[in-house]
C-alpha positions as CSV (number, residue, x, y, z in Angstrom):
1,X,-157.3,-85.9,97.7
2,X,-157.0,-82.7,99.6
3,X,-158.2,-79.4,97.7
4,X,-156.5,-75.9,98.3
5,X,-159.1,-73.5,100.2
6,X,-159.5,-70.7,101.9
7,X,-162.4,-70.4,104.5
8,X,-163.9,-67.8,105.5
9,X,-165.9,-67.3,108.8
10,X,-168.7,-65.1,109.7
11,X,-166.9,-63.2,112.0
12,X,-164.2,-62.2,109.3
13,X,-161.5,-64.5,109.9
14,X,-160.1,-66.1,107.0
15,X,-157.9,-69.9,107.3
16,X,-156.0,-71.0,104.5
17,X,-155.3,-74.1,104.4
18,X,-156.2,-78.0,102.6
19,X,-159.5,-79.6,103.0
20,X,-159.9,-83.3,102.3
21,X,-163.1,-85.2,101.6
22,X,-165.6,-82.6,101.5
23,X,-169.3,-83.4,101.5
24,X,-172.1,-80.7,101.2
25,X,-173.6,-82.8,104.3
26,X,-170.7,-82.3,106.8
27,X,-171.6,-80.7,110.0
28,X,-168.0,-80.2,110.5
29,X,-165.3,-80.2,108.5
30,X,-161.3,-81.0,108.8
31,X,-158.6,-77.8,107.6
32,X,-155.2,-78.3,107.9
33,X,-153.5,-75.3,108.0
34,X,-151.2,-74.5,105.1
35,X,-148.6,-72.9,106.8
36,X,-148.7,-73.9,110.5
37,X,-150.1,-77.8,109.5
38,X,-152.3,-77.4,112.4
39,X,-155.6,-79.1,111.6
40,X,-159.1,-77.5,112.9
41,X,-162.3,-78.9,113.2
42,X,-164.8,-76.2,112.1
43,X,-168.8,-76.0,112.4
44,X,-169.8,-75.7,108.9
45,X,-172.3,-73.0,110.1
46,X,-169.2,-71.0,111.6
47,X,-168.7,-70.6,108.4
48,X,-169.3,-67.5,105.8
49,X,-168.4,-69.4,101.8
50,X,-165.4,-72.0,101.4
51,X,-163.2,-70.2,98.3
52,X,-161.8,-73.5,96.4
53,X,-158.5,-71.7,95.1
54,X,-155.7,-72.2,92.6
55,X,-153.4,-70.9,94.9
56,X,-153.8,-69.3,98.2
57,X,-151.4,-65.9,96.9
58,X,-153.6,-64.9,94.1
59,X,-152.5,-61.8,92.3
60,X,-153.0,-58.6,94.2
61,X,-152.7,-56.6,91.0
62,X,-155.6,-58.7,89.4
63,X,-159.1,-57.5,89.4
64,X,-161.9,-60.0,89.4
65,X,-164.4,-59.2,86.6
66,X,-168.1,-59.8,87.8
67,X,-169.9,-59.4,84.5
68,X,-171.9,-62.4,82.8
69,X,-170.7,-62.9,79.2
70,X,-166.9,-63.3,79.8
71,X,-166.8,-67.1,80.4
72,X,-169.4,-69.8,78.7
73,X,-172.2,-70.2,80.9
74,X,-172.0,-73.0,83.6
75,X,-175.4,-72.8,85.0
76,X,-178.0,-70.3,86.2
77,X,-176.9,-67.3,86.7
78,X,-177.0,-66.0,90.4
79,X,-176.6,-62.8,92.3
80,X,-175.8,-63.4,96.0
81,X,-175.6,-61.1,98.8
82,X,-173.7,-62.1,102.3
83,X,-175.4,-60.9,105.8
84,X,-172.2,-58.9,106.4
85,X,-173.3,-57.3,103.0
86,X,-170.8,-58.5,100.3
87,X,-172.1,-59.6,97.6
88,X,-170.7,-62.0,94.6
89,X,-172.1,-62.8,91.1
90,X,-171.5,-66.1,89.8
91,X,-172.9,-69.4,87.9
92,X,-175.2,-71.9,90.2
93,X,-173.9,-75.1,89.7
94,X,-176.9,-77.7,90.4
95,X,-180.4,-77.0,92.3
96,X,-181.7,-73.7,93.6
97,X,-180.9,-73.7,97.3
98,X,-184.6,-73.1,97.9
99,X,-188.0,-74.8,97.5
100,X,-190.2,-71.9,96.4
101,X,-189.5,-68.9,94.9
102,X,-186.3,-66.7,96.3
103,X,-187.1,-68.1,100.1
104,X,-183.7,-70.2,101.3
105,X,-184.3,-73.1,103.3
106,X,-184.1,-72.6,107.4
107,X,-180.5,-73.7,109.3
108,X,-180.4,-77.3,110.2
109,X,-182.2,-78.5,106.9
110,X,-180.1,-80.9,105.1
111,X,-178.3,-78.7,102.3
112,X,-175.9,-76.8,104.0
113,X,-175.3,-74.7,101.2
114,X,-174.6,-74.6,97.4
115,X,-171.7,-74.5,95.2
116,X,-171.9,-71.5,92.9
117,X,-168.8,-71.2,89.8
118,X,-167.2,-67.6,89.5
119,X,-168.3,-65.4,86.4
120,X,-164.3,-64.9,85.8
121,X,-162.6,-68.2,84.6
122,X,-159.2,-66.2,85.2
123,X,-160.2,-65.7,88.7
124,X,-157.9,-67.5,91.6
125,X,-161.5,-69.3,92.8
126,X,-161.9,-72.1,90.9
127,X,-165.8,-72.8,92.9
128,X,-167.1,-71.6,96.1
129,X,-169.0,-73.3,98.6
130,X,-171.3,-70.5,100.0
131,X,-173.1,-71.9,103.2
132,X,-176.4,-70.8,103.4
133,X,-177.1,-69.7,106.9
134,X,-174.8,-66.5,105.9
135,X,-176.9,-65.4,103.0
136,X,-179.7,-63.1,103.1
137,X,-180.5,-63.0,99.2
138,X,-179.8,-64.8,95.8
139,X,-181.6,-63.2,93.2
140,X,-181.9,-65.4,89.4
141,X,-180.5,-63.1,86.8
142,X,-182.5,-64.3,83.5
């Protein structure tokens, strides 16, 4: 099954397009373009976050809310901030991305990255994959 997704690089460029068997372990992954069906193979590490999307419009005249509270808890809550210094607040779905404390595991270890659930149910991402080579702090709200 192939899943709607927009992907975004660390050099700012953004592909829309549909992804098809996705594995956190994937060096590389397969995109075929949504509107020009031409398929690239991208370096996960290329990569800035893989936005899993309901559609790949959205609504310009919607404005995300980032606030905890609005939408039942779906894990811990997270605070992440990008090397190109964006920053998104969402819901961690599984295992901290770290082994001790707030210190992300090195490039090249095994996890990739980590799936983290928008704090906006009515948001166009449904999940994000947010690779972890482009992060330079996720901070555990209590």
């Amino acid at each position: 099954m192939s899943e709607k997704v927009v992907a975004r690089f660390n050099d700012g460029r953004i592909i829309k397009g549909y992804l098809k068997d996705f594995s956190v372990d994937n060096e590389v992954l397969i995109l075929q373009e949504a509107e020009k069906k031409k398929k690239h193979s991208i370096p996960v590490e290329d990569l800035k976050a893989l936005f899993f999307v309901r559609s790949f419009e959205g609504d310009s005249e919607y404005r995300e809310r980032k606030a905890y509270g609005i939408r039942k808890s779906t894990g811990r809550k997270v605070y992440v901030k990008f090397k190109d210094g964006e920053s998104m607040t969402g819901f961690l779905e599984g295992d901290f991305p770290w082994d001790k404390g707030f210190f992300l595991r090195k490039q090249g270890e095994e996890n990739k990255g980590f799936f983290m659930i928008p704090t906006d149910s009515e948001s166009n991402n449904i999940k994000i994959f947010i690779v972890g080579s482009s992060v330079i702090d996720i901070t555990s709200i209590p």
